[in-house]
C-alpha positions as a Markdown table, in Angstrom:
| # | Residue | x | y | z |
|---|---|---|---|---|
| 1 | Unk | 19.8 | -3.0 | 4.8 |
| 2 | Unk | 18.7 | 1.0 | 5.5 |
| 3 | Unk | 15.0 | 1.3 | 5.4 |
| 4 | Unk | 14.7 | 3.2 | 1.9 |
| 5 | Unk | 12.3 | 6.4 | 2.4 |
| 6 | Unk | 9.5 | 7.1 | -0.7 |
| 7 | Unk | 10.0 | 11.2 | -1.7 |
| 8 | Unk | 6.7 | 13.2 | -1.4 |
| 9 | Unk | 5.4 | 12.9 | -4.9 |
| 10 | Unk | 5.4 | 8.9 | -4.6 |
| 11 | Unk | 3.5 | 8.7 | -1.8 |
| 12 | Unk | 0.8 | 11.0 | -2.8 |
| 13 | Unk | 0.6 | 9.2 | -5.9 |
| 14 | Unk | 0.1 | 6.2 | -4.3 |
| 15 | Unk | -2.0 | 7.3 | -1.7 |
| 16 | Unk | -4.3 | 8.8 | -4.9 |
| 17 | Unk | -4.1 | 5.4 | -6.1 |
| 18 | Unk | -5.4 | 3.6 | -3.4 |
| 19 | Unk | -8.4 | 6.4 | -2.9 |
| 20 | Unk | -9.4 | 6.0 | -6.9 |
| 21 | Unk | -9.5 | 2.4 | -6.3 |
| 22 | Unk | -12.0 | 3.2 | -3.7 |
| 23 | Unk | -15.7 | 3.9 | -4.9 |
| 24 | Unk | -16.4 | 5.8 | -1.6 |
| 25 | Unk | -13.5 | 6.5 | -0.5 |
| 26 | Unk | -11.2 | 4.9 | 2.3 |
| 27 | Unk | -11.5 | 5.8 | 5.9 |
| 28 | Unk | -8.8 | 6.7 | 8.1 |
| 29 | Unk | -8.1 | 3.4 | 9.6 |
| 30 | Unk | -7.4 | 2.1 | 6.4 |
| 31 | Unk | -5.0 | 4.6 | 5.3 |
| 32 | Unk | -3.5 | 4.1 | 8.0 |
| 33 | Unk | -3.0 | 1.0 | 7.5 |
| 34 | Unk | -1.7 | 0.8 | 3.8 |
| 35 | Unk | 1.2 | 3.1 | 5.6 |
| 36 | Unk | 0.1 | 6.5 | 5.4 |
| 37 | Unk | 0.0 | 9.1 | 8.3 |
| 38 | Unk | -2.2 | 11.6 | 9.6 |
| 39 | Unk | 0.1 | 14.3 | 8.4 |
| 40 | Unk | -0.1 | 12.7 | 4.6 |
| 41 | Unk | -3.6 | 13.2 | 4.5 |
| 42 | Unk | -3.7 | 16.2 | 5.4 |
| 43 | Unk | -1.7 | 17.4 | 3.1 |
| 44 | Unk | -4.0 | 15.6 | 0.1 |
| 45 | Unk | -6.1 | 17.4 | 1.8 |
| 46 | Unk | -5.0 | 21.0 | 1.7 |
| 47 | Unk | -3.7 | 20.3 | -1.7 |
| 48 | Unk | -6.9 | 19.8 | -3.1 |
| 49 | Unk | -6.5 | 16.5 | -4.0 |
| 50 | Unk | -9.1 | 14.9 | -1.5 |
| 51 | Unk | -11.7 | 15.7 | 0.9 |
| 52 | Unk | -12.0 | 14.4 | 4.5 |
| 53 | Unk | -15.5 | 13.9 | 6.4 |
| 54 | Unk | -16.5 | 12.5 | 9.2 |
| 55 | Unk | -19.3 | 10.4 | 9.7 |
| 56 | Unk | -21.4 | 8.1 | 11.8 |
| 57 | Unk | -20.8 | 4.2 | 11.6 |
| 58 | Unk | -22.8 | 1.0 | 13.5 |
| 59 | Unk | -21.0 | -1.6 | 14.0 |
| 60 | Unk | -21.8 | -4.2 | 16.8 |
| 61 | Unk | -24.5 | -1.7 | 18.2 |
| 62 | Unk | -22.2 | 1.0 | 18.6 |
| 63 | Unk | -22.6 | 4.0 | 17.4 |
| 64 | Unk | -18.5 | 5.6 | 16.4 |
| 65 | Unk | -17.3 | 8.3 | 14.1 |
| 66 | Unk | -14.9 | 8.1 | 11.7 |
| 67 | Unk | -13.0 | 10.2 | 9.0 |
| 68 | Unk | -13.5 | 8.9 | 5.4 |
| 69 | Unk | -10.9 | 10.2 | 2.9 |
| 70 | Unk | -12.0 | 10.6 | -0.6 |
| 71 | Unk | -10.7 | 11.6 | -3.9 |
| 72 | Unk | -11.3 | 15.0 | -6.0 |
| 73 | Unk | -11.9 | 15.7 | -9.4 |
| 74 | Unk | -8.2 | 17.9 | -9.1 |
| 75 | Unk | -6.7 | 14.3 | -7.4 |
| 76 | Unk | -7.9 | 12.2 | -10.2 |
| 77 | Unk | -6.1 | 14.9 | -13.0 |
| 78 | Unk | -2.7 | 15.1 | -11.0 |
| 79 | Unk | -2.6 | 11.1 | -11.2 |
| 80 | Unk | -3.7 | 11.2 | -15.0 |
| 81 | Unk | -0.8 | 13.7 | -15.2 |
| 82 | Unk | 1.8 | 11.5 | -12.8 |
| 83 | Unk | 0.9 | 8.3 | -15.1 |
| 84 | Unk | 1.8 | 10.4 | -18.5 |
| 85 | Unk | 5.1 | 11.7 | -16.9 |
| 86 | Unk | 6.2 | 8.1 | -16.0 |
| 87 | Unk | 5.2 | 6.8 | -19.7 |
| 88 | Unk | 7.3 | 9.2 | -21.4 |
């Protein structure tokens, strides 16, 4: 069975999904691993759609940077208007 592609316009509306679902956001790692790459977020990115900052993280006394990925106001009113297109 051929491994069935998602266009563009899925995939950003699911990535917005998963970052509304997120309070603060989702870091890289975990976007990574719902499936989406580097070069998908940065295109949310320079689309307006979300924001990207890094910042400083403990974990077991180490001191790491990572990129958190959150959603913007224009993100949150494309995926109102994605929902309304697919309920028509």
């Amino acid at each position: 069975m051929p491994n069935r592609q998602r266009s563009p316009p899925a995939i950003r509306r699911r990535a917005l999904e998963l970052l509304a679902s997120c309070r603060d956001g989702c870091t890289e790692a975990i976007m990574i691993a719902h499936g989406f790459t580097v070069p998908q977020m940065v295109d949310l990115v320079r689309a307006g759609l979300a924001t990207a900052k890094t910042e400083r993280v403990v974990a077991g006394g180490r001191t790491m940077q990572v990129a958190r990925v959150r959603i913007t106001e224009a993100g949150r009113r494309a995926l109102e208007n994605a929902g309304q297109k697919v309920r028509r």
